[in-house]
KEFI-584221 format. One record per residue: residue number from 1; x, y, z of N, C-alpha, C in turn. Coordinates in steps of 0.1 Angstrom, whole numbers, plus 5000, padded with zeros to 4 digits. Last residue first. Layout:
BEGIN
<site NUM; <X; Y; Z>; <X; Y; Z>; <X; Y; Z>>
...
END
This chain:
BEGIN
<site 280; <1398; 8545; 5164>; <1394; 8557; 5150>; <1406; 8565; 5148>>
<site 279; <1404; 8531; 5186>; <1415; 8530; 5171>; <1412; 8537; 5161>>
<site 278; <1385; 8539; 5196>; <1391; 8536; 5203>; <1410; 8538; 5191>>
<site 277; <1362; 8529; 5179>; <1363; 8545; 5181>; <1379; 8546; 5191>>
<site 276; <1364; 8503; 5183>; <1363; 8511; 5166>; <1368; 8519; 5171>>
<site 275; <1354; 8504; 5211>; <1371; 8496; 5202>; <1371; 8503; 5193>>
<site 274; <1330; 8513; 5207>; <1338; 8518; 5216>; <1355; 8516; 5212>>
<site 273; <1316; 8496; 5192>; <1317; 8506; 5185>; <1332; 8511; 5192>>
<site 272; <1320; 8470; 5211>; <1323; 8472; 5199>; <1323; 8488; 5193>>
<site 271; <1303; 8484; 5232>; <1316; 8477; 5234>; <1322; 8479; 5225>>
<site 270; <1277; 8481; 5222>; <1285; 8495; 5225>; <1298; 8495; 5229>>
<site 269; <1275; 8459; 5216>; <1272; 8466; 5207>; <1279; 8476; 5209>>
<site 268; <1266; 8450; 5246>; <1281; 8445; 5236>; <1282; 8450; 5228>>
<site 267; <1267; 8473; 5271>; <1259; 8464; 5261>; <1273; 8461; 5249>>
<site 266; <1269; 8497; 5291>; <1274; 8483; 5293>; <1266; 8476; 5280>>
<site 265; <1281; 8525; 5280>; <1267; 8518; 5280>; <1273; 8503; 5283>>
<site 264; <1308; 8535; 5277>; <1295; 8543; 5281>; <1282; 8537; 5287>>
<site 263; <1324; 8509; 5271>; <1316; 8522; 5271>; <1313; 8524; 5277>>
<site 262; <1362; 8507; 5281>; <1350; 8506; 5285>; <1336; 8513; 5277>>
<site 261; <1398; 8497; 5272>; <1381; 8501; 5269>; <1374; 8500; 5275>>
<site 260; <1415; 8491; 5290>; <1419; 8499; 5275>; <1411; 8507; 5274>>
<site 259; <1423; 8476; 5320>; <1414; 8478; 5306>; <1416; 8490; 5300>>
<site 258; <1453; 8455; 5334>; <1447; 8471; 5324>; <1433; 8469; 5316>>
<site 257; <1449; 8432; 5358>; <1449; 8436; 5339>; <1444; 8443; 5337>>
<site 256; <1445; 8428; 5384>; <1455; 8432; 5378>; <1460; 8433; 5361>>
<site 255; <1425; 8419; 5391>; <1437; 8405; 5389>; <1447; 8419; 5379>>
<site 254; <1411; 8439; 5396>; <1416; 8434; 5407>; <1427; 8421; 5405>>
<site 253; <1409; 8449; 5370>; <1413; 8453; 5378>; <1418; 8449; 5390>>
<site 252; <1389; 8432; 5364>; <1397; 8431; 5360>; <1407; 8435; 5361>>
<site 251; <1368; 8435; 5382>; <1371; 8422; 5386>; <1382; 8424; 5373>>
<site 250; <1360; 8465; 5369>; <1364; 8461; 5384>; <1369; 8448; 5386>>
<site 249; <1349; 8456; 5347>; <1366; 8462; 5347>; <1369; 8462; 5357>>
<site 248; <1324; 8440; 5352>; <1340; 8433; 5345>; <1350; 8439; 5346>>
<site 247; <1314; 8467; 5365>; <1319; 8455; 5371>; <1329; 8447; 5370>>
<site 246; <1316; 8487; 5343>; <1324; 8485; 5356>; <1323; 8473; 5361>>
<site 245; <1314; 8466; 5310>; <1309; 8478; 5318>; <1317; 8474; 5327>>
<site 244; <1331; 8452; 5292>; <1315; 8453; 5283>; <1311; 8469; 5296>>
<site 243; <1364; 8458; 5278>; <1356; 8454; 5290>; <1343; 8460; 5289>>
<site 242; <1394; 8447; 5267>; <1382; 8459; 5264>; <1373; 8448; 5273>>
<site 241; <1426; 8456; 5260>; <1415; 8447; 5269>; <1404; 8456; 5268>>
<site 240; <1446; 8452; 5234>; <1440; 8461; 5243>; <1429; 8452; 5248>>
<site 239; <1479; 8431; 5237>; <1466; 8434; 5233>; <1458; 8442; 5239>>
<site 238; <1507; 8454; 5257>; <1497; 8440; 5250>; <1488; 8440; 5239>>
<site 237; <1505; 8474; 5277>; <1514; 8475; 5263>; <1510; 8460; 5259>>
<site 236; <1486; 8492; 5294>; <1483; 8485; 5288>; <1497; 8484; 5279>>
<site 235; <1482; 8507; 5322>; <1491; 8508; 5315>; <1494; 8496; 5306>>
<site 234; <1457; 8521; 5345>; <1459; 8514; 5333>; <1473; 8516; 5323>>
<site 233; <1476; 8525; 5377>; <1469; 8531; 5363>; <1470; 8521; 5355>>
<site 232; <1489; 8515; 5397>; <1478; 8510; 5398>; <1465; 8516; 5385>>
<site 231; <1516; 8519; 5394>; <1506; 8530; 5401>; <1495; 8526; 5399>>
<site 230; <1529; 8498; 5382>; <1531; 8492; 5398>; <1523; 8506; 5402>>
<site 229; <1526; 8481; 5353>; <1521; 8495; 5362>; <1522; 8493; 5371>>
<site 228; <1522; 8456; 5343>; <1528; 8465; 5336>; <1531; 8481; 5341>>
<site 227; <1506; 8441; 5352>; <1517; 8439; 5359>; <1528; 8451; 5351>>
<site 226; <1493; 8429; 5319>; <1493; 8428; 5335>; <1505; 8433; 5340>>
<site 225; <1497; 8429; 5293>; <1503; 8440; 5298>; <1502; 8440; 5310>>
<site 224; <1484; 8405; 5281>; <1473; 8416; 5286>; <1484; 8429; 5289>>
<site 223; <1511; 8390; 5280>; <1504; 8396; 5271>; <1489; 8407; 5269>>
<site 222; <1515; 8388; 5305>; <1522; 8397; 5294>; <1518; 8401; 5285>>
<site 221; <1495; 8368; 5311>; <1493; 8383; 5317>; <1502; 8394; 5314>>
<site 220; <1504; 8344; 5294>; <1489; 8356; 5292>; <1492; 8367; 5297>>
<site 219; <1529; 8341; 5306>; <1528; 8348; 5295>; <1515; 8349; 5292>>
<site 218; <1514; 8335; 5330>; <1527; 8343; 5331>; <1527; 8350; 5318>>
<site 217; <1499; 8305; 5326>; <1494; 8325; 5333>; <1503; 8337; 5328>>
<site 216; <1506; 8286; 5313>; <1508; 8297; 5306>; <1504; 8315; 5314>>
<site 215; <1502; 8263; 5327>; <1515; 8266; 5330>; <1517; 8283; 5320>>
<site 214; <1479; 8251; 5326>; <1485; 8245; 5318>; <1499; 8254; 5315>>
<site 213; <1460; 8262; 5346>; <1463; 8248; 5345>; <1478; 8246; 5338>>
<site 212; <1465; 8289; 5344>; <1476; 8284; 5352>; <1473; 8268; 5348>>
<site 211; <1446; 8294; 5318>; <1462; 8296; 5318>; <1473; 8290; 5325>>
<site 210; <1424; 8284; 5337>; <1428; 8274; 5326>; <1442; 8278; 5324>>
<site 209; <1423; 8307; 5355>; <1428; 8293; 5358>; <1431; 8283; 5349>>
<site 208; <1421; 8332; 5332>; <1433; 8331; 5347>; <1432; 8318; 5348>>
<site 207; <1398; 8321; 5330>; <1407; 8325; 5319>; <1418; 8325; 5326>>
<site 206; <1380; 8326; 5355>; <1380; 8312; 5346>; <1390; 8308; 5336>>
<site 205; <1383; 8350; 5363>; <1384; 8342; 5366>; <1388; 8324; 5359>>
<site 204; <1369; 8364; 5337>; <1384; 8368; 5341>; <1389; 8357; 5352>>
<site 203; <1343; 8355; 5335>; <1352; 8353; 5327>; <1370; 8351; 5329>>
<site 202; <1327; 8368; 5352>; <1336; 8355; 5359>; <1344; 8349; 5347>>
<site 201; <1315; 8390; 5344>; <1335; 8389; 5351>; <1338; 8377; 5357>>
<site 200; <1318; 8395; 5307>; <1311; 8393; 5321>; <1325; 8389; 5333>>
<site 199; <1329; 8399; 5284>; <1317; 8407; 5287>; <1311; 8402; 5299>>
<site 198; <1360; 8410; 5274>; <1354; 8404; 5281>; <1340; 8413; 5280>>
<site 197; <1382; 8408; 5246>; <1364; 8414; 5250>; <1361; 8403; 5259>>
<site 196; <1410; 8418; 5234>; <1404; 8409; 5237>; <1392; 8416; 5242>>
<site 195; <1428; 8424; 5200>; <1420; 8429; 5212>; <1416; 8420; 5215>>
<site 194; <1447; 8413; 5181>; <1444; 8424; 5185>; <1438; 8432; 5196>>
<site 193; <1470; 8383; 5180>; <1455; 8395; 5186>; <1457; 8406; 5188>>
<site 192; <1492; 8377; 5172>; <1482; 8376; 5162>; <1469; 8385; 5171>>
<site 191; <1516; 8373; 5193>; <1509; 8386; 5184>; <1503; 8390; 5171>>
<site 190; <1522; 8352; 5206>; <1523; 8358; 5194>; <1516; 8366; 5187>>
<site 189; <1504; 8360; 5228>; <1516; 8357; 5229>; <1524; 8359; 5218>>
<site 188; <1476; 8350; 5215>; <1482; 8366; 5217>; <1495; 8368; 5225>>
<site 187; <1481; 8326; 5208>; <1481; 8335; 5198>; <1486; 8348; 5202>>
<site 186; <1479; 8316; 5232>; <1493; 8312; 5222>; <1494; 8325; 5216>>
<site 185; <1457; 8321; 5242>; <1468; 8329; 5250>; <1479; 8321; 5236>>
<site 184; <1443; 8309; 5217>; <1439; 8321; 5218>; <1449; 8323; 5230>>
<site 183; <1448; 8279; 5224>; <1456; 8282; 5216>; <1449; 8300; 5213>>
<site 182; <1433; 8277; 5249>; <1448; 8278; 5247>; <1455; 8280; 5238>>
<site 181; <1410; 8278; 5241>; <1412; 8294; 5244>; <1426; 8291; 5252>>
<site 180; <1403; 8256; 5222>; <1406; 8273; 5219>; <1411; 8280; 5227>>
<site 179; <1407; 8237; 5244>; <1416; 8238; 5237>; <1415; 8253; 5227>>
<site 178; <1389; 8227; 5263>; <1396; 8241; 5265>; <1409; 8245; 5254>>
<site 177; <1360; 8219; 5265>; <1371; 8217; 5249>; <1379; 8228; 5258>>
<site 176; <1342; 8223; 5282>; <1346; 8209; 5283>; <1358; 8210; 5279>>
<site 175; <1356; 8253; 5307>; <1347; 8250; 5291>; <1352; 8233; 5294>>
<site 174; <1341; 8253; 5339>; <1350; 8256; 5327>; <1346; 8248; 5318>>
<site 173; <1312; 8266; 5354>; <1319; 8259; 5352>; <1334; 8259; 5339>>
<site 172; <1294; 8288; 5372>; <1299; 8292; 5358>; <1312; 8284; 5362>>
<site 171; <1262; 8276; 5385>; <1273; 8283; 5386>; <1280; 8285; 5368>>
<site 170; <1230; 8288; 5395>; <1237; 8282; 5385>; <1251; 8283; 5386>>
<site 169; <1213; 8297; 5412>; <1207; 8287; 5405>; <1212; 8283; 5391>>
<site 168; <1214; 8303; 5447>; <1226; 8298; 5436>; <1214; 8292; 5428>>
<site 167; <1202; 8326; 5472>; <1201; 8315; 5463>; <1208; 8311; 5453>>
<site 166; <1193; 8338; 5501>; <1203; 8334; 5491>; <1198; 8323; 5486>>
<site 165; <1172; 8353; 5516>; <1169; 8343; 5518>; <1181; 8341; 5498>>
<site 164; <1170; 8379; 5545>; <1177; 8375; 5534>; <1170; 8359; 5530>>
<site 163; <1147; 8398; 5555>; <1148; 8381; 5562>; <1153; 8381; 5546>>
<site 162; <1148; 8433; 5563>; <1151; 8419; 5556>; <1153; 8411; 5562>>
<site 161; <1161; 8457; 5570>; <1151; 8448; 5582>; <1148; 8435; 5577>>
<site 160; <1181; 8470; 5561>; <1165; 8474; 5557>; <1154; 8470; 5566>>
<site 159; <1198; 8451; 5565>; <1199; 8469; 5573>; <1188; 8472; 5570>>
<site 158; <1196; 8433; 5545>; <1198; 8432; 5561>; <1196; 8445; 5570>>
<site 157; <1202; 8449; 5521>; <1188; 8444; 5527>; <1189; 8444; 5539>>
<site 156; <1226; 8455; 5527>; <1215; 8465; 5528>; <1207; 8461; 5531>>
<site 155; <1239; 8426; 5527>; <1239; 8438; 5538>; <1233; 8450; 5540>>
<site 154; <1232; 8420; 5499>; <1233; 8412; 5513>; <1230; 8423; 5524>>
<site 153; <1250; 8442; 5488>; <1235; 8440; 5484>; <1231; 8430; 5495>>
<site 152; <1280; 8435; 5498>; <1271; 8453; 5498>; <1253; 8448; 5498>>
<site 151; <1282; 8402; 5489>; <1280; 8411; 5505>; <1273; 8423; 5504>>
<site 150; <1268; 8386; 5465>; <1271; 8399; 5464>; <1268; 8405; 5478>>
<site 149; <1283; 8355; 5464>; <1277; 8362; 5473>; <1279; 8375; 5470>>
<site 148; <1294; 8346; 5429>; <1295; 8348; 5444>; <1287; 8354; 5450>>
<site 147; <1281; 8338; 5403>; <1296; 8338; 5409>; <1296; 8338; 5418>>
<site 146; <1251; 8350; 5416>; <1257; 8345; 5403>; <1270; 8350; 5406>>
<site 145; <1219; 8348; 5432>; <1238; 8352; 5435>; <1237; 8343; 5421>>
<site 144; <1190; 8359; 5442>; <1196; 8352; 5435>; <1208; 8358; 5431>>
<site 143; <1169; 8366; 5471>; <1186; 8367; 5461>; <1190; 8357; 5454>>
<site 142; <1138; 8370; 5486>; <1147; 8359; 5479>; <1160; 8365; 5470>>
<site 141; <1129; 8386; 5513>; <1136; 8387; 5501>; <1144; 8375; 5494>>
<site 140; <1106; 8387; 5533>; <1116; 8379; 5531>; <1118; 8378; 5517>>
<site 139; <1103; 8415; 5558>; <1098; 8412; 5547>; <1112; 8400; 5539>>
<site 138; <1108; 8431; 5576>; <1102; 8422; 5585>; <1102; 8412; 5568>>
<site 137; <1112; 8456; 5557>; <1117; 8454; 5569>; <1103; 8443; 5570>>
<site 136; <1113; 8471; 5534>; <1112; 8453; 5532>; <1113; 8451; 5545>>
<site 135; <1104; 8500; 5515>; <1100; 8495; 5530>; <1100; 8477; 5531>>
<site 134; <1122; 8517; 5494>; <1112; 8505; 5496>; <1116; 8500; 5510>>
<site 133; <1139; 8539; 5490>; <1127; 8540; 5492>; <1114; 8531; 5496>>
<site 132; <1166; 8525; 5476>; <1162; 8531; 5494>; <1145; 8536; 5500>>
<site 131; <1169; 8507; 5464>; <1158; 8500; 5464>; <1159; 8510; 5483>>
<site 130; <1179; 8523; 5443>; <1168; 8523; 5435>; <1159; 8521; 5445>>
<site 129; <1209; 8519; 5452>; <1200; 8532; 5454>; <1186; 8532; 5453>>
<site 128; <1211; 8489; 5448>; <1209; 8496; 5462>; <1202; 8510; 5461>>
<site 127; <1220; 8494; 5421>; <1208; 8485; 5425>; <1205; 8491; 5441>>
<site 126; <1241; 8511; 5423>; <1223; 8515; 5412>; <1215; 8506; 5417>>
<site 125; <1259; 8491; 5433>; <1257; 8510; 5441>; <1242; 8512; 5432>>
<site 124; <1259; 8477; 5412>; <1253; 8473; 5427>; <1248; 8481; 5433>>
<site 123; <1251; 8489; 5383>; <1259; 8485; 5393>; <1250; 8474; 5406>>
<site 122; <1237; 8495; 5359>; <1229; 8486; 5366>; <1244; 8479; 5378>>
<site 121; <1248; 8521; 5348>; <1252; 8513; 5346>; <1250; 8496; 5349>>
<site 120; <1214; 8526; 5344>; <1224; 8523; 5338>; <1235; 8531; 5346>>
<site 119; <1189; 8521; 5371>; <1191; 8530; 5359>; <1212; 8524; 5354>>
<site 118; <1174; 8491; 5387>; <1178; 8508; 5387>; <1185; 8510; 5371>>
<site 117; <1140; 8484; 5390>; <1152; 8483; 5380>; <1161; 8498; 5379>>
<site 116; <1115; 8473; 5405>; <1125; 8483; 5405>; <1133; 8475; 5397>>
<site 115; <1089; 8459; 5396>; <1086; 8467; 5403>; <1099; 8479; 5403>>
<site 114; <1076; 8439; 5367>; <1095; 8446; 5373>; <1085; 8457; 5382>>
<site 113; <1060; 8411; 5362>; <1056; 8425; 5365>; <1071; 8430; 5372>>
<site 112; <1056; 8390; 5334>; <1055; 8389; 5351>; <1060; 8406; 5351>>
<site 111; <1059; 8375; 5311>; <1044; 8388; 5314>; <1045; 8388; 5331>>
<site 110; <1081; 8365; 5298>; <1062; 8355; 5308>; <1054; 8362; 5311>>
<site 109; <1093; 8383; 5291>; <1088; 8372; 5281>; <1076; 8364; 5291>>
<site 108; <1098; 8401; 5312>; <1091; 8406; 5304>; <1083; 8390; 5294>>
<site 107; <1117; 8381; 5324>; <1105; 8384; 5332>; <1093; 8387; 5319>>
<site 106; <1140; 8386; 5305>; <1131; 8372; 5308>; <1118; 8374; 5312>>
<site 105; <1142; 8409; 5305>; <1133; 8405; 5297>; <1135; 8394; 5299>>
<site 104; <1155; 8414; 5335>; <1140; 8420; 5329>; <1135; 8414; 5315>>
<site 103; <1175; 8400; 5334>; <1166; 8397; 5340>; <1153; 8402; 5334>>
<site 102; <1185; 8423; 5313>; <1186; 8410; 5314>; <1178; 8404; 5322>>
<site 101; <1189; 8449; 5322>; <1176; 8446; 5309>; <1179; 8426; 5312>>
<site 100; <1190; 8444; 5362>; <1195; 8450; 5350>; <1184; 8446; 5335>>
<site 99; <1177; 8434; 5385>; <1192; 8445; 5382>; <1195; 8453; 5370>>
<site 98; <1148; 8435; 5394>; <1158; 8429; 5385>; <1166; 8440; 5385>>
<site 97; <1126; 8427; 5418>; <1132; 8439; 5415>; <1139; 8425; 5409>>
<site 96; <1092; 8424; 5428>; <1100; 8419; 5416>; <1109; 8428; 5415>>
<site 95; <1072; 8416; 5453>; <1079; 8421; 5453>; <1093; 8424; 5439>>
<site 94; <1046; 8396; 5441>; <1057; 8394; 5449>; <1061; 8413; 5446>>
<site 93; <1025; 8383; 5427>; <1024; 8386; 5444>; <1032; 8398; 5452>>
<site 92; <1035; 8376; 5403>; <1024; 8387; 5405>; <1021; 8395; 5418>>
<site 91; <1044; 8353; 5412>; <1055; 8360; 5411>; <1047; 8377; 5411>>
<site 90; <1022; 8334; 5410>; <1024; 8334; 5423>; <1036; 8347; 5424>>
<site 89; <1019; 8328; 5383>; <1006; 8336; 5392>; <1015; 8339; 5401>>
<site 88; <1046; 8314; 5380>; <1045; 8328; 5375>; <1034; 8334; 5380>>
<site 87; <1034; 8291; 5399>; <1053; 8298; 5400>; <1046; 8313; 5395>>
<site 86; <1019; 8279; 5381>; <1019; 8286; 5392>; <1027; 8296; 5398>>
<site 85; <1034; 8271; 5353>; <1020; 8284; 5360>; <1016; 8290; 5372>>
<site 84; <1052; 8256; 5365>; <1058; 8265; 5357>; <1043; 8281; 5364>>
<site 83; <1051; 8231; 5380>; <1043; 8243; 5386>; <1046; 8255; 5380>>
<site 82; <1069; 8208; 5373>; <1055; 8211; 5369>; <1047; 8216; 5376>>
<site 81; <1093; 8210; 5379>; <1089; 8209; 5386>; <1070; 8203; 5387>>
<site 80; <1100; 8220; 5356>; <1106; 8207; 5360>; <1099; 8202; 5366>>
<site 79; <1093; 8246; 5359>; <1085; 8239; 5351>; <1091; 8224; 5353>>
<site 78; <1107; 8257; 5379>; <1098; 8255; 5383>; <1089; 8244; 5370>>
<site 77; <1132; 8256; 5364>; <1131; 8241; 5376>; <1114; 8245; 5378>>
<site 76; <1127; 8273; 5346>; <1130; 8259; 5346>; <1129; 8254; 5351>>
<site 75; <1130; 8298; 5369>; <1113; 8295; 5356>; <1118; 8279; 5355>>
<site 74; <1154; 8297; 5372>; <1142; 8298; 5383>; <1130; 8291; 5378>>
<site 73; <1163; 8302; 5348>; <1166; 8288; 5352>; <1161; 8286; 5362>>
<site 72; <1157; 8329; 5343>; <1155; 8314; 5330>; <1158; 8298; 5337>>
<site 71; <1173; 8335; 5362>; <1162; 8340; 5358>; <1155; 8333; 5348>>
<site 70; <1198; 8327; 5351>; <1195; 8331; 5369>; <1179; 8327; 5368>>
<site 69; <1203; 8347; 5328>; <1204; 8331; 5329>; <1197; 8325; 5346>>
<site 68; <1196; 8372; 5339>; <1191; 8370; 5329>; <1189; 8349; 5329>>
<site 67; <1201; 8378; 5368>; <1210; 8378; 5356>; <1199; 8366; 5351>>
<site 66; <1196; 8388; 5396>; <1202; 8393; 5393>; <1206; 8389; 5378>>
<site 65; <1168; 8394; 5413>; <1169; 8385; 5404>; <1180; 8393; 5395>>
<site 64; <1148; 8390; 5442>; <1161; 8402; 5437>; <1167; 8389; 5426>>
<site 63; <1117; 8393; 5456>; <1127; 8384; 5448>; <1134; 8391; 5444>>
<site 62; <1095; 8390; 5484>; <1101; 8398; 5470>; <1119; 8388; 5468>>
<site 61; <1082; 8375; 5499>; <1076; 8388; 5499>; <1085; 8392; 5487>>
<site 60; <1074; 8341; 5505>; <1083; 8347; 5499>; <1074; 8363; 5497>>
<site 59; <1053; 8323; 5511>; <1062; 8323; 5518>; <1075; 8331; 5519>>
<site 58; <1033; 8314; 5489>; <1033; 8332; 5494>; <1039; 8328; 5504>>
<site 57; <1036; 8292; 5480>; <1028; 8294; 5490>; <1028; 8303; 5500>>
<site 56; <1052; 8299; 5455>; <1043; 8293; 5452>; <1030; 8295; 5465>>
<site 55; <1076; 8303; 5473>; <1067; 8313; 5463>; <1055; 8309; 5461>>
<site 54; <1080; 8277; 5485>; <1079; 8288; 5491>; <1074; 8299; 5480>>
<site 53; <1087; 8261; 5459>; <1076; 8260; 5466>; <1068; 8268; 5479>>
<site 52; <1108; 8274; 5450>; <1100; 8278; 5442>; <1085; 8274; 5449>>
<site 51; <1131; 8269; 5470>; <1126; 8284; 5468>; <1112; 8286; 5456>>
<site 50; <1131; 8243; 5469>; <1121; 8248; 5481>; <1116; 8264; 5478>>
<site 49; <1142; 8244; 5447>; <1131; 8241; 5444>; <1121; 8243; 5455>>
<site 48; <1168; 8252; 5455>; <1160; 8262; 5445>; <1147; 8256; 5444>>
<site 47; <1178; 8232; 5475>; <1177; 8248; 5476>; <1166; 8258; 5467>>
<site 46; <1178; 8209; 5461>; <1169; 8213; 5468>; <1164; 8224; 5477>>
<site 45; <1184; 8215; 5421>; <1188; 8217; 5437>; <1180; 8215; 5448>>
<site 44; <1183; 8206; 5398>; <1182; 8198; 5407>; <1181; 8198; 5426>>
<site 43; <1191; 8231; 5388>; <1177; 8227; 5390>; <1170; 8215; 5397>>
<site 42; <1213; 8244; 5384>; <1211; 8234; 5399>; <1198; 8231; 5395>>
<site 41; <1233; 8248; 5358>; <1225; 8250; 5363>; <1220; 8238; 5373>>
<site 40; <1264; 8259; 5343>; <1263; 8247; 5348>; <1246; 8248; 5361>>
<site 39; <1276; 8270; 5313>; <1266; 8272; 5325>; <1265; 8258; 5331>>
<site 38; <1308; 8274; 5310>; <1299; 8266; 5307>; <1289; 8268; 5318>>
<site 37; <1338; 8294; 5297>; <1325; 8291; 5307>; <1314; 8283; 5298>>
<site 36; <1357; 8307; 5275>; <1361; 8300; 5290>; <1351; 8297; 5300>>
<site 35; <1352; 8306; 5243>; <1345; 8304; 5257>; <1353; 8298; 5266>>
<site 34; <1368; 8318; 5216>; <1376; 8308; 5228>; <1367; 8307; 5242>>
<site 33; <1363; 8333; 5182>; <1359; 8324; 5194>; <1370; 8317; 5205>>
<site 32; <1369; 8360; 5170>; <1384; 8349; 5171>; <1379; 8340; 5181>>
<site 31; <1368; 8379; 5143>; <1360; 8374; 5153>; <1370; 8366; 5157>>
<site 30; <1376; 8406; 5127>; <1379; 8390; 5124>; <1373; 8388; 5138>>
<site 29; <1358; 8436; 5116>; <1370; 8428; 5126>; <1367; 8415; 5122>>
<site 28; <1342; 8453; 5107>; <1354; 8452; 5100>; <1364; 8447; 5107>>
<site 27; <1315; 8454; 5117>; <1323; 8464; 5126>; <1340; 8465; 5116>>
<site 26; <1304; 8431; 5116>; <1299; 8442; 5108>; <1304; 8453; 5112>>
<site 25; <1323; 8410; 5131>; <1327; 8414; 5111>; <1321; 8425; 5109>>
<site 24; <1313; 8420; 5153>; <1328; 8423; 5155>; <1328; 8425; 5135>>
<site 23; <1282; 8409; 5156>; <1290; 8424; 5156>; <1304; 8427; 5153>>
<site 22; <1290; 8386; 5152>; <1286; 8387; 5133>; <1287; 8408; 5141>>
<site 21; <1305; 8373; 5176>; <1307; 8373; 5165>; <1303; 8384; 5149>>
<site 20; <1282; 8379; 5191>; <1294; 8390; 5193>; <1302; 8386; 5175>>
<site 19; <1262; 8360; 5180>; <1260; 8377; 5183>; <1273; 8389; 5182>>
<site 18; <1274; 8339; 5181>; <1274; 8339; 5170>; <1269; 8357; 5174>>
<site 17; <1280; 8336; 5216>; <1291; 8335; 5205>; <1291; 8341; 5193>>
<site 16; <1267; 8341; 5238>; <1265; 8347; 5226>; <1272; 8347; 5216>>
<site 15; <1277; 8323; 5257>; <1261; 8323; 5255>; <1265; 8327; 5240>>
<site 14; <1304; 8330; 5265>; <1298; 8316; 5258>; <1286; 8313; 5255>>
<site 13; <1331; 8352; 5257>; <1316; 8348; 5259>; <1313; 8335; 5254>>
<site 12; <1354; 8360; 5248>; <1355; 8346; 5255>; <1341; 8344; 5261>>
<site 11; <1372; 8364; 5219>; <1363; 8368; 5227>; <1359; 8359; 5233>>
<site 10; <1394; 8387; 5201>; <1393; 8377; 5205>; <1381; 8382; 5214>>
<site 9; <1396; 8405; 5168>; <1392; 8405; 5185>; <1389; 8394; 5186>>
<site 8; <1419; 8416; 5144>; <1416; 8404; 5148>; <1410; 8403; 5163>>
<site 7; <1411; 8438; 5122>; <1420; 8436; 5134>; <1415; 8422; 5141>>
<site 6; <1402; 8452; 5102>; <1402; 8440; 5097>; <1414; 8433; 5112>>
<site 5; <1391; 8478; 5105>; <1399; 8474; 5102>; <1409; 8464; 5100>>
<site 4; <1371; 8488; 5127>; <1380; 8478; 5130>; <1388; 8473; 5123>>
<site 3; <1355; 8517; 5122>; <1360; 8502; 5113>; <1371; 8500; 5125>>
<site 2; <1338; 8546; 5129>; <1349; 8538; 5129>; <1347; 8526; 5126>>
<site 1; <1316; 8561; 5101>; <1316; 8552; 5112>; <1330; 8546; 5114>>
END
């Protein structure tokens, strides 16, 4: 099996810290924590809590539940709310599409019911395919958005005949301590890193603006090799950027930093081998 070879991967997840972590050592890598994101959840919202009292009173025909945290934090306000039980009788009703395993095993943990889940790489273009055969016309679809408005998925429904109904039920705030993942662009400026791993794409966002807070963008994105290719090809001479699936490499791509890596399989596990094999 390829080793990582005692290479040092930096990594800017903030849920999974100790996960990515103890994968990178059992892989023969140095782990190198720096979270650029803090969940910052609305349960207070009175957006999300009308959306749970509208479920609650079959006002809602189906729900599009994009991310796992999204999905854990629906369920929370409803229990805030003290209608946790109802909420979930009332989701039985519904219409249940999830994007990807993430949502879904939330769902799966309360015994609520996945009607569509498209197939891997769980795109947008896979979520949309999955949902051409379903008849929502006149029908009011609840969305739950994470980072931004996903327009394509907005606009099909809409074309379907859908009564869109958006929802935010969390955003992705900057870390309190930003002090790791300043001294992580030091580092890889000095060429103590090896690799970096993004595994979600508001990461790339968040990591770009802490750099500019404090005047370092310029040498991060030398040191990703940004800017290194005016053909729009990956041309990495930096640390290698390694990216969990297309999306993050799409929003990584758009700020213009080469990815190295992708797997096959969007999952962090498969990320990791992928680097191994990458340097095998």
């Amino acid at each position: 099996m390829a080793s990582l070879n005692g290479r040092t991967i930096a990594f800017v997840e903030a849920r999974m810290t100790s996960e990515m972590a103890g994968l990178i050592e059992r892989h023969g890598g140095v782990p190198y924590a720096a979270p650029v994101l803090q969940e910052v959840y609305l349960k207070d919202s009175p957006e999300v809590q009308q959306l749970v009292l509208d479920t609650c009173s079959g006002r809602v025909d189906a729900i599009t539940l994009l991310t796992g945290v999204g999905t854990q934090a629906l369920i929370a306000t409803a229990a805030a709310m003290g209608r946790e039980e109802e909420f979930i009788q009332a989701m039985d009703r519904l219409t249940v599409i999830a994007r990807s395993p993430k949502p879904a095993r939330v769902l799966r943990r309360y015994k609520i019911h996945i009607d569509v889940m498209p197939p891997e790489p769980f795109t947008t273009p896979d979520l949309i395919e999955s949902l051409q055969n379903w008849d929502l016309s006149g029908k009011v679809v609840a969305l739950q958005h994470y980072g931004g408005p996903n327009r394509p998925l907005v606009n099909h429904l809409q074309e379907k005949g859908a009564e869109v109904r958006e929802v935010t039920l969390y955003t992705w705030g900057l870390p309190q301590d930003e002090t790791p993942v300043l001294s992580m662009i030091d580092d890889l400026a000095g060429g103590g890193i090896d690799a970096i791993a993004f595994t979600s794409q508001p990461q790339v966002g968040n990591l770009l603006t802490i750099a500019a807070k404090a005047e370092r963008e310029e040498a991060l994105r030398a040191s990703l090799g940004a800017g290194s290719s005016d053909s729009g090809e990956d041309a990495n001479t930096g640390a290698v950027v390694v990216s969990v699936g297309p999306v993050c490499s799409r929003r990584l791509r758009e700020a213009n930093i080469p990815v190295d890596v992708e797997p096959d399989h969007p999952h962090m596990g498969n990320m990791v081998l992928a680097l191994a094999d990458y340097w095998g």
